[in-house]
C-alpha positions as CSV (number, residue, x, y, z in Angstrom):
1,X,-44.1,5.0,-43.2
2,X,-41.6,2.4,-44.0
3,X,-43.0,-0.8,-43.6
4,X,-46.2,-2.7,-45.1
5,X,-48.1,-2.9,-41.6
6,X,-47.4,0.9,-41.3
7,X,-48.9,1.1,-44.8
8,X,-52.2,-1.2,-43.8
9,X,-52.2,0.4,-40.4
10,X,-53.3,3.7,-42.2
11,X,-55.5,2.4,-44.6
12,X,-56.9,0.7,-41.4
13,X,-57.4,4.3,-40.2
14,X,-58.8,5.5,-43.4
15,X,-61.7,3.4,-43.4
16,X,-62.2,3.1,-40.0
17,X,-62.8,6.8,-40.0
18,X,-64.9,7.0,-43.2
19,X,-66.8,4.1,-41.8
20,X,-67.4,6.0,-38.3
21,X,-68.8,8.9,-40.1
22,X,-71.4,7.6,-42.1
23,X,-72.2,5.5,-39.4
24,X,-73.6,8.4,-37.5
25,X,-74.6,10.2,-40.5
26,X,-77.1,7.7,-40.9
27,X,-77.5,6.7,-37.2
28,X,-78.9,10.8,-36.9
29,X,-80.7,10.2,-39.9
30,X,-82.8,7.2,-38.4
31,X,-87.0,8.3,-38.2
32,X,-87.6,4.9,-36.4
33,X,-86.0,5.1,-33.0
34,X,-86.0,1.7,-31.0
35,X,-86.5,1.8,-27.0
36,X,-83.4,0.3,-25.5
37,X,-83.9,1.8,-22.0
38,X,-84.6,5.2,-20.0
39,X,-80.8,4.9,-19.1
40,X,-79.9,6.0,-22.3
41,X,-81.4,9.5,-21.6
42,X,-78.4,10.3,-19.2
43,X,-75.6,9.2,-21.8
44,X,-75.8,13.5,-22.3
45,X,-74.5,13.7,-18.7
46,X,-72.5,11.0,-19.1
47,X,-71.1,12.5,-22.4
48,X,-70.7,16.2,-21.0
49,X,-68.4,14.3,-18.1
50,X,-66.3,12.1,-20.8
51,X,-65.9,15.4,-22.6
52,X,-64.5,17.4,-19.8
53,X,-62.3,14.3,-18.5
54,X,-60.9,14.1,-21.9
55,X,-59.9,17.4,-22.2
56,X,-58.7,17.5,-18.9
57,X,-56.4,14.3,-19.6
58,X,-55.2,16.2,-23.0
59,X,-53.8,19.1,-20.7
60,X,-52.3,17.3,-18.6
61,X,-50.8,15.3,-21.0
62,X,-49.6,18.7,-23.1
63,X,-48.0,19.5,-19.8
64,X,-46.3,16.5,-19.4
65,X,-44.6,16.0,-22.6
66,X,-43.2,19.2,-22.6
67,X,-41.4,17.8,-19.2
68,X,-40.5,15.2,-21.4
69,X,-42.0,12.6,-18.9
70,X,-43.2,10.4,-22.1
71,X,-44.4,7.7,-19.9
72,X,-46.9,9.8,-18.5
73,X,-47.8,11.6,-21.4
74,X,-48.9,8.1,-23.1
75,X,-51.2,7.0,-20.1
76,X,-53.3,11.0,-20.6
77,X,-53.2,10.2,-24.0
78,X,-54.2,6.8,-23.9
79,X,-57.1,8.2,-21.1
80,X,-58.1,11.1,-23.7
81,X,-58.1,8.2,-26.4
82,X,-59.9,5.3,-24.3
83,X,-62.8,8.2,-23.2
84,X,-63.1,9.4,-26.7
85,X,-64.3,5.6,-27.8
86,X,-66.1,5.7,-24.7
87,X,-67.9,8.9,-25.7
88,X,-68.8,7.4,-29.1
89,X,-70.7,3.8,-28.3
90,X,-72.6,6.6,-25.5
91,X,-73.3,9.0,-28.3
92,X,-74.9,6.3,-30.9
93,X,-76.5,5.0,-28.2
94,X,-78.0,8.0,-27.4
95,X,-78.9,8.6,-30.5
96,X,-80.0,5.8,-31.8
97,X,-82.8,5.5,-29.2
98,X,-83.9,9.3,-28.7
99,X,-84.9,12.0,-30.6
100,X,-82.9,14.9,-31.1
101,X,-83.8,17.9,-28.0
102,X,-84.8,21.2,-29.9
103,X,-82.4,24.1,-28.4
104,X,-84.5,26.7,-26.9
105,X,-82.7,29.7,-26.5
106,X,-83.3,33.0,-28.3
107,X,-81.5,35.9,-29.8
108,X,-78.0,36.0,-29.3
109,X,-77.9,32.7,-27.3
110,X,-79.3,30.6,-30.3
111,X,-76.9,31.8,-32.8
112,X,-74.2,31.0,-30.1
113,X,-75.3,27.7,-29.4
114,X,-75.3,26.6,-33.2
115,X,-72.3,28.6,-34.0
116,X,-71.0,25.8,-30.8
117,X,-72.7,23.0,-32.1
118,X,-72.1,23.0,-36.1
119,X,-68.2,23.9,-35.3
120,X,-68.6,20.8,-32.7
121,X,-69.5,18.6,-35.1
122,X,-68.0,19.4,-38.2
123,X,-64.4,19.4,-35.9
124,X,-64.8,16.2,-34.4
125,X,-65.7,14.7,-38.3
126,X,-62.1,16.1,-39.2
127,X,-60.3,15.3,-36.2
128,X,-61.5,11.7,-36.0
129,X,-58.6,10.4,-38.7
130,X,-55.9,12.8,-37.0
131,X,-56.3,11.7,-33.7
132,X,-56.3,7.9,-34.8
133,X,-52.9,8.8,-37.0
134,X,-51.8,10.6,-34.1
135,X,-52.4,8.0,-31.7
136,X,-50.7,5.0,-34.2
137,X,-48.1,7.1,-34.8
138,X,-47.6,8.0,-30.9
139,X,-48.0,4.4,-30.0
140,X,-45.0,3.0,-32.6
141,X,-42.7,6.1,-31.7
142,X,-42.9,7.3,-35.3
143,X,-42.1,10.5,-33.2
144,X,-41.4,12.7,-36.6
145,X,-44.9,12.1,-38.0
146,X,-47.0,11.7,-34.3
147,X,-45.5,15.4,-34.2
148,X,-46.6,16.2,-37.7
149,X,-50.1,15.5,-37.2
150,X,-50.4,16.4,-33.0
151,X,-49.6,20.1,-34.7
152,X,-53.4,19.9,-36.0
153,X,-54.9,17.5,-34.4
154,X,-54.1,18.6,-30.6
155,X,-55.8,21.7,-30.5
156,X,-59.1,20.6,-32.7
157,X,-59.9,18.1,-30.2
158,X,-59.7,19.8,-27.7
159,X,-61.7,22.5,-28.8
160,X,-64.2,19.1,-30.0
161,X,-64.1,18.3,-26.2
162,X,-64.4,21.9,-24.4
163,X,-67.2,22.3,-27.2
164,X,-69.3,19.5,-26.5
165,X,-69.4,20.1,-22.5
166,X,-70.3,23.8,-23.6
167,X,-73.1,23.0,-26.1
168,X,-74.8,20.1,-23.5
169,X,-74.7,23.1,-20.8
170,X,-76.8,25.3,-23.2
171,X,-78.8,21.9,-24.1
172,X,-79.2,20.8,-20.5
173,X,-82.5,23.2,-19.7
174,X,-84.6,21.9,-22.6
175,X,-84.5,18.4,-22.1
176,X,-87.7,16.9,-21.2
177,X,-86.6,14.0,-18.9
């Protein structure tokens, strides 16, 4: 980082992040829920599909960066990146305005699907900052550091994004739409 934007663009990132997080945190925490719409029951659908196009657009764009076709390793990128807001304004939404589905699986299954769930979450809290660096850093061809932090921040989102579509199939069945 070697100028002051670089510097403020960052920070930017830093609080954006922190901000993001406690957002939800106390989003999930909410006991009053206000109606905004039966639509907003089928943001988990909606979701489940923004998961799998995401990680389908950070394949493809693994695949073409190591062509070396940069150009159309930004656009997957910028796809993955564009969904992943997407999938966030859909995910308060949804959970802002409906209670939280108890998973109804036993045995086996239910350790499964929390062992899914927990590692969900807790990965896409930790790879919320990378992917923004990652992105900033993409985006102003600060190619030394994008690499840096695409090392780590690559593979936890798409596990984030393979791991949400998994957890709304297990879900799916106990929703009482």
């Amino acid at each position: 980082m070697n100028t002051i934007k670089d510097k403020i663009g960052i920070r930017t990132i830093n609080i954006l992040s922190v901000v993001i997080v406690l957002v939800v945190m106390i989003m999930l925490g909410m006991r009053q829920k206000p109606y905004i719409g039966e639509w907003t029951k089928q943001l988990t659908f909606v979701n489940a599909i923004i998961n799998s196009l995401t990680a389908f657009f950070l394949l493809l764009g693994l695949y073409f960066i190591r062509q070396r076709n940069i150009a159309a390793h930004k656009l997957c990128m910028s796809a993955g990146f564009l969904l992943g807001g997407l999938f966030l304004v859909f995910y308060v939404l949804y959970h802002i305005s409906n209670e939280a589905t108890p998973f109804g699986g036993e045995g086996a299954v239910r350790y499964f699907y929390f062992f899914i769930l927990i590692t969900h979450v807790l990965a896409s809290f930790v790879v919320l900052p990378l992917v923004l660096r990652a992105y900033y850093y993409g985006w102003k061809r600060m190619d030394t550091s994008h690499r840096k932090v695409v090392k780590y921040a690559y593979p936890i989102w798409l596990y984030v994004s393979i791991t949400g579509v998994i957890a709304y199939l297990m879900i799916q069945p106990y929703y009482n739409f």
